[in-house]
N, C-alpha and C positions, 0 to 999 in steps of 0.2 A: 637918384643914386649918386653918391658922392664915394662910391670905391676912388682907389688912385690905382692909374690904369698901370701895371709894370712889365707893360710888354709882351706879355704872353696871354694866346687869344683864348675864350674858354671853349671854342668850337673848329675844329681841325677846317680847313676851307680846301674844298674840292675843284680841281682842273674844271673848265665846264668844256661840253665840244666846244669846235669851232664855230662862231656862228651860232650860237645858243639865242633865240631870240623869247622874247617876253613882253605881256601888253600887260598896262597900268591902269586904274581905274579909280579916278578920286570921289564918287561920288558911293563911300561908304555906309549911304542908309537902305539900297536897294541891295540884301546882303545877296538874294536867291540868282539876282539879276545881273549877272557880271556883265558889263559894256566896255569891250576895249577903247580907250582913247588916248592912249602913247605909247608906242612900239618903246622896245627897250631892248638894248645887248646885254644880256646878263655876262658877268666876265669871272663870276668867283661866287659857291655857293657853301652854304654849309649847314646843319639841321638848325641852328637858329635862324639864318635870315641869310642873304644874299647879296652882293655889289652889283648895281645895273650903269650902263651909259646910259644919258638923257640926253637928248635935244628939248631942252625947253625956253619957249617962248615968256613965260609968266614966271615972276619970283619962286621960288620953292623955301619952306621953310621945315628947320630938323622941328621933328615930335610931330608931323604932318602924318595923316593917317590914310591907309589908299588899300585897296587891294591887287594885287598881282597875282599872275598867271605866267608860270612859266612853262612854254612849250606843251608839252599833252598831259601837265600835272592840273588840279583842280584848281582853280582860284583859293588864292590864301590873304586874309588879313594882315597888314605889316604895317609898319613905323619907321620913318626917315628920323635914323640916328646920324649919317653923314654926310653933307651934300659939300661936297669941293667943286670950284669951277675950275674946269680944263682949260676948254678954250670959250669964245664967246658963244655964251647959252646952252653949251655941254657940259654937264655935270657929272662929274661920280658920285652915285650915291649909294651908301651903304643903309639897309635895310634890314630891321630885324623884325623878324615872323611872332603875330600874336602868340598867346599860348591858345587860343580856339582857334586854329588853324585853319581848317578845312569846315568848308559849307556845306 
């Protein structure tokens, strides 16, 4: 996709509660099986895809594919479009939701 980005988002982003929590799941080939394996603060949502905090231990890279589960919503498909490091081995990363959403 080589739009050029002009500053306005194409999906309004929603307050999340306080304390919005959400687990990750990188092993995308068990689709039915979802297996938390990193908690995540969701901090910013919107119908295409979402912002999480990460504690990660191991590299992360954008166009990285994983499943997420936020709170008592069903496990969703997504794609790391933006990983910035905060602080050491915190990341924000913005996340955009397949279009096969839900399992």
């Amino acid at each position: 996709m080589n739009e050029k980005y002009d500053g306005k988002r194409k999906n309004v982003r929603f307050e999340t509660a306080q304390n919005c929590l959400g687990w990750m799941c990188f092993n995308t080939t068990l689709l039915h099986e979802f297996k938390p394996q990193l908690p995540v603060l969701v901090i910013e949502e919107s119908l295409a895809g979402c912002g999480v905090i990460a504690h990660l231990d191991e590299p992360i890279t954008v166009g990285e594919r994983l499943i997420i589960k936020i709170e008592e919503h069903l496990p969703m498909k997504a794609q790391i479009k933006m990983a910035n490091q905060v602080f050491r081995n915190v990341y924000h990363l913005g996340l955009l939701f397949d279009e096969e959403k839900i399992f």
